[in-house]
N, C-alpha and C positions, 0 to 999 in steps of 0.2 A: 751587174750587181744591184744597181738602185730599182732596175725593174723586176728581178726578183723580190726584193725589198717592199715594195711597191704592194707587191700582191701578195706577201705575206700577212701584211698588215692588213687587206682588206681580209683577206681571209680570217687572222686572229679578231677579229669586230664583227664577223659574220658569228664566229663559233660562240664569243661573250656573249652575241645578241640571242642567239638557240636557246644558250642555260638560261638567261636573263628571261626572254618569253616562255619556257615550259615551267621556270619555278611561278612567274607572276600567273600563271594560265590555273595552273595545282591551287596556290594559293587562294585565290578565288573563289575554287571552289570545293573548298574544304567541305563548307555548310553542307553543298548537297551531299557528298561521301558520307558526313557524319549520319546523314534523315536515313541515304539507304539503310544503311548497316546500326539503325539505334542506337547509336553509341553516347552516355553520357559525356559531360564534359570532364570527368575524371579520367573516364577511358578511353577518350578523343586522346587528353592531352600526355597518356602513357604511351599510345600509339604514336602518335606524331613525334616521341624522342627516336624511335627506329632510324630516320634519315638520315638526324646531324649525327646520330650513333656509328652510321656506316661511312659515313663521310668523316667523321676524326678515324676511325681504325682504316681507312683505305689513304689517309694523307700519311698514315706511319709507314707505309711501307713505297708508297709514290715511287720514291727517292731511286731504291731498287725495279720498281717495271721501268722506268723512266731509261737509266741505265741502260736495260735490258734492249727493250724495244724501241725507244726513242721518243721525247715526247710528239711527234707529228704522228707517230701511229695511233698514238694511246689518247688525243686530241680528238683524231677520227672515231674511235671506237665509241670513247665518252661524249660524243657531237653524236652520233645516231642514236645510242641508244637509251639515254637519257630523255628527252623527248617522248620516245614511245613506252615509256616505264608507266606513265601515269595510266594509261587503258588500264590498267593491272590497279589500279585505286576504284576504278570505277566498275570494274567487274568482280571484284574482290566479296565474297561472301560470306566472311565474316572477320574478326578482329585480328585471328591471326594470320591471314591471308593478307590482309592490308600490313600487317606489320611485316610481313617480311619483303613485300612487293617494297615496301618505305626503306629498309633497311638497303634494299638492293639498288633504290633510286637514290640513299643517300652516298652509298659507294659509287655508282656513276657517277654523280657529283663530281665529288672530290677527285676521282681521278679526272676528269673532263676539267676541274678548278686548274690542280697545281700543273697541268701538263698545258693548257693553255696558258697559262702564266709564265710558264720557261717559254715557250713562242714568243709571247708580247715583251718577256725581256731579250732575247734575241732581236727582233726585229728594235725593242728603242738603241742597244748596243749599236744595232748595224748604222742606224741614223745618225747616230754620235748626240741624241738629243734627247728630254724627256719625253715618253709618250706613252706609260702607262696606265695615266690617267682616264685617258681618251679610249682605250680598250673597258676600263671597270666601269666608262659611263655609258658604254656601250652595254653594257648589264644592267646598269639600273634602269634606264631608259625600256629598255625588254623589258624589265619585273613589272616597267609601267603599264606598256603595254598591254602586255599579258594579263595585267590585272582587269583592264577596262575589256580585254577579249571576252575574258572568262565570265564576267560582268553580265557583257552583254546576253553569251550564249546562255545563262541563267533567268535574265531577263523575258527571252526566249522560250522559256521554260524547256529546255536541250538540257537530257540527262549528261551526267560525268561523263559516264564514258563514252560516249559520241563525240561530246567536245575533247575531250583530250585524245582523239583519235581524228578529229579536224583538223587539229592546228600541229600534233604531232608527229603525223606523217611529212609534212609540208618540212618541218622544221629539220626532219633526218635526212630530206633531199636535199636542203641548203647546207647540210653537214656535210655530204657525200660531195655534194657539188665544188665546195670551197677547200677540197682536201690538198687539190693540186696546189694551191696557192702557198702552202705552208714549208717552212724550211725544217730541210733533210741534213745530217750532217752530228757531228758533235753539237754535243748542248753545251751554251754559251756558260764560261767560266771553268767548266770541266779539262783535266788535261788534255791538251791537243787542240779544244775548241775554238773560239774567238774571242780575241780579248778586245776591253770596254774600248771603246773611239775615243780620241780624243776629244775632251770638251770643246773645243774651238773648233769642232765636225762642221763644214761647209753646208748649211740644210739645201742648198741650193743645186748643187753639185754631187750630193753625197759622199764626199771625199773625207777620211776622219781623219787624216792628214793636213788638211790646209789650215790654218789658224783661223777667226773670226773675229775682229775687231772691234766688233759691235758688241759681242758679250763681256767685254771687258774684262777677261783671261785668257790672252792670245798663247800665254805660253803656257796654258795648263798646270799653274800653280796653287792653283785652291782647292785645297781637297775635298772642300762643301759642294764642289759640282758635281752632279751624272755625270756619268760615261768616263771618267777618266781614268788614264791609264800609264801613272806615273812612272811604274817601271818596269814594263814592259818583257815578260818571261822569267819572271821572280817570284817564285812560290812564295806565300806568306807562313808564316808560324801554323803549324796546326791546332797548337792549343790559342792560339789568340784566335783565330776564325771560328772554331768553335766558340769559342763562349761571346762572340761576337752576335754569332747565330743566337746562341742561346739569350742574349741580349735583346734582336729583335725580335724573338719569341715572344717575349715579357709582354714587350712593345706592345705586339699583335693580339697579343690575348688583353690584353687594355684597351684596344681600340672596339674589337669588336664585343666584349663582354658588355660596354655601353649599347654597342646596337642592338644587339640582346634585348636590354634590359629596355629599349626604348619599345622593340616591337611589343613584348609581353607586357608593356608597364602601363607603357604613356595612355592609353583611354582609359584604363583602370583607373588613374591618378586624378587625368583630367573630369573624370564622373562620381568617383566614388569621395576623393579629397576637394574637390572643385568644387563639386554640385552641377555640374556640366549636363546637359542632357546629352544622350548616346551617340548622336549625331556630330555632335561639336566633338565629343570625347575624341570620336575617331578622325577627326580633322588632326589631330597629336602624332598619329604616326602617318600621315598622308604629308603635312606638313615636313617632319622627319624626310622623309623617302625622297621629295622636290628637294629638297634644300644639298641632301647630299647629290642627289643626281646632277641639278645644276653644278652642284660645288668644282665633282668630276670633269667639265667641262673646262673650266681653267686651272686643275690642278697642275697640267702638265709647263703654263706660262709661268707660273707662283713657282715652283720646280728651278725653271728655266731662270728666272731673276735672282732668286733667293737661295737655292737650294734646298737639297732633300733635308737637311738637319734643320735649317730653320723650318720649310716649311711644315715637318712632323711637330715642330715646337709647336707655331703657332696653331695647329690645329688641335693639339691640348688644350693650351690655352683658352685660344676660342669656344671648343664643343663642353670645358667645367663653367666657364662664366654662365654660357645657355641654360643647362642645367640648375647652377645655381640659380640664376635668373626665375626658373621656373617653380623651383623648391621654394626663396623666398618669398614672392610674392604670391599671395593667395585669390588673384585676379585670372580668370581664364584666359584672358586676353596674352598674360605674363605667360604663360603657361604654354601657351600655343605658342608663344613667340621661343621662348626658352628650348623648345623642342625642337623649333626650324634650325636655330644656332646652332644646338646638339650636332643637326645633321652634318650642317656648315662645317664644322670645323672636325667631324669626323670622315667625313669625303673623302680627302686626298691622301690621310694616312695609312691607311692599311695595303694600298696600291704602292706607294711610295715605298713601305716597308719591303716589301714583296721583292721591287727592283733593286732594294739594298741587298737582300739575301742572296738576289741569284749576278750580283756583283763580288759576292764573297769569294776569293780561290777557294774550295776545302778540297781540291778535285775533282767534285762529282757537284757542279754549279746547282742541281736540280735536289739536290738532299738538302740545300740549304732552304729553296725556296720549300719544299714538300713540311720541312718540319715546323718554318717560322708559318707558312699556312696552317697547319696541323693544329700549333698552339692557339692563333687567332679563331678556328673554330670551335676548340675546347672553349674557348671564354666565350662563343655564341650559342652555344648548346649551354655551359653553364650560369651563362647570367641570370636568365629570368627566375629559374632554380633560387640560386644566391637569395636575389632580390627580395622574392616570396618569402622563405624562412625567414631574414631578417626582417619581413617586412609583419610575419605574424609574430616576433618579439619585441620591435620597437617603431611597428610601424611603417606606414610605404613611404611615408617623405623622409626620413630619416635613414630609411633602407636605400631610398635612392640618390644620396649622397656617397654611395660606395664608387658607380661608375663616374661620378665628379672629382674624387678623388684620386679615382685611377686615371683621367683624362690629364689631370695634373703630370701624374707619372710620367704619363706617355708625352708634357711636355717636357720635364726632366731629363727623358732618357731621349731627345728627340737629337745628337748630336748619332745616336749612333749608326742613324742611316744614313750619314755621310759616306758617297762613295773616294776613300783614300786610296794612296799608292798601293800597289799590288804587293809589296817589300813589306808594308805599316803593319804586319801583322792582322791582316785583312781586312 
């Protein structure tokens, strides 16, 4: 069992890593897409909603292929052919050809998001320990990547669609390749499936049974920790797990409507409010993108010590200070720093959230995560949106005191990703 385990996990870090390098790879290289096809920046940026557009309308219904097929299948599907979608930006000849190739890569997505996320929560269940940190910084890490690939091939002067047919053939073979690795069976928290490890799971051993003395809950009594599994074949209330869900929804559409607003804001802010030249501007969301990637990297020990409700806490906390940081002071220097914290204490929440959801009983463990995903990319498709309008009524530094405020929220409501008893009403 720990050696299937073993290779689930490599495999769910191989599939993060695929999306992670084909969106940083796209990203990159927007610019050339935009030169082939003439497109203003007004009609760049109508086009470019196609994606997150098919990626919120494909996380509503997740829930049901997930169900259906299982997410290991629907992993693989959305690992090949997400990857090879971008050719189709770079051959695309004209606006609405790109829109819909966008809208179709933004439904890959999403299903490739919430189906590999029921995996990477199965596999932390099976460990009895946090570890979905370490899967989402396996994403950011790729967007890094991918960013500096795409970079390059530009650098190169390598049309679009060569490079996104370079790096995305490779990337559907490491998809096909890591499919074996993935677990087959009920989705974790669904009836029948497998229930959380206990907190005191043996990492050594893999055993979710044996107690660990070291974590200082041998008996599994703090409902602030992962994996726990108080009571054990005890459906919880249906209407409390629901609004439970709907709870980390809130959450989720808070955390990532900041990241939103940081991709579309922060060089805006730091150039046009700052006085910033272009160059430093964009150091705002580079700095953003390290800060959370790093963050991913220890979210899963902060997890581990604290738990999930603190640590959601303290990275509201943390990612409104940043912001404010950045709003108050009118130093670039502030500003860039305010943006790195953003990222900081946005990091580990929205992964964290993710493993509350598909800790939730509602029956079907994967309707929980599909929908509190679903709402987290409604507020990344909406923020920049938000931002903008209020930012042409009252301004962008005033406007971007919305996602500081909501990062408050999200330390607020950060008790509700406490994984409790199975009986607590979920």
């Amino acid at each position: 069992m720990l050696a299937a385990l073993r290779r689930a996990r490599i495999a769910g870090l191989a599939y993060f890593a695929v999306m992670g390098l084909a969106d940083g790879v796209w990203l990159a290289r927007i610019p050339a897409v935009k030169q082939n096809l003439g497109l203003s920046d007004g009609r760049l940026g109508v086009a470019l909603l196609a994606s997150p557009a098919g990626l919120v309308l494909v996380a509503a219904v997740a829930d049901r292929l997930i169900a259906r097929f299982g997410s290991a299948r629907l992993t693989v599907a959305g690992g090949v052919v997400m990857p090879l979608l971008p050719v189709a930006f770079g051959l695309a000849g004209s606006t609405a050809a790109l829109m819909a190739a966008l809208l179709v890569y933004g439904a890959a997505g999403g299903l490739l998001d919430v189906s590999m996320n029921a995996q990477a929560v199965a596999v932390e269940r099976g460990y009895g320990r946090p570890l979905i940190n370490s899967f989402h910084a396996c994403y950011s890490f790729g967007g890094l990547l991918g960013a500096l690939l795409g970079g390059l091939f530009a650098w190169a002067g390598i049309g679009p669609a060569v490079t996104f047919a370079t790096v995305g053939f490779p990337l559907a073979a490491l998809a096909l390749a890591a499919r074996s690795g993935l677990l087959r069976g009920p989705e974790p928290g669904a009836a029948g499936g497998p229930a959380p490890a206990r907190d005191g799971a043996r990492r050594d051993r893999g055993d979710p049974d044996r107690g660990d003395p070291d974590r200082g809950d041998p008996d599994g009594q703090d409902p602030d920790r992962p994996g726990r599994d108080g009571a054990a074949g005890r459906r919880p209330g249906r209407h409390g797990a629901t609004l439970r869900i709907v709870v980390l929804g809130l959450l989720a559409l808070c955390s990532l409507l900041g990241e939103g607003a940081a991709g579309g804001w922060s060089a805006v802010y730091l150039r046009d409010n700052l006085g910033t030249s272009a160059a430093f501007a964009a150091l705002g969301y580079a700095a953003f993108s390290v800060t959370m990637a790093v963050g991913r990297l220890s979210g899963d020990r902060l997890t581990a010590r604290f738990g999930p409700a603190r640590l959601v806490t303290g990275c509201g906390l943390v990612a409104a200070a940043g912001l404010a940081l950045a709003l108050a002071w009118t130093s670039p220097v502030a500003g860039l720093a305010g943006f790195a914290l953003l990222g900081a204490g946005l990091s580990s929440s929205f992964p964290v959230l993710l493993s509350a959801a598909g800790n939730v009983r509602t029956g079907r463990s994967e309707s929980g995560i599909a929908r509190v995903a679903g709402a987290g990319y409604l507020g990344l498709l909406a923020g920049p949106v938000i931002i903008g309008s209020c930012a042409s009524v009252v301004g962008l530094r005033l406007a971007l005191g919305i996602p500081a405020v909501l990062a408050l929220c999200l330390a607020a409501g950060g008790r509700a990703a406490a994984v409790r008893p199975s009986g607590a009403g979920g």
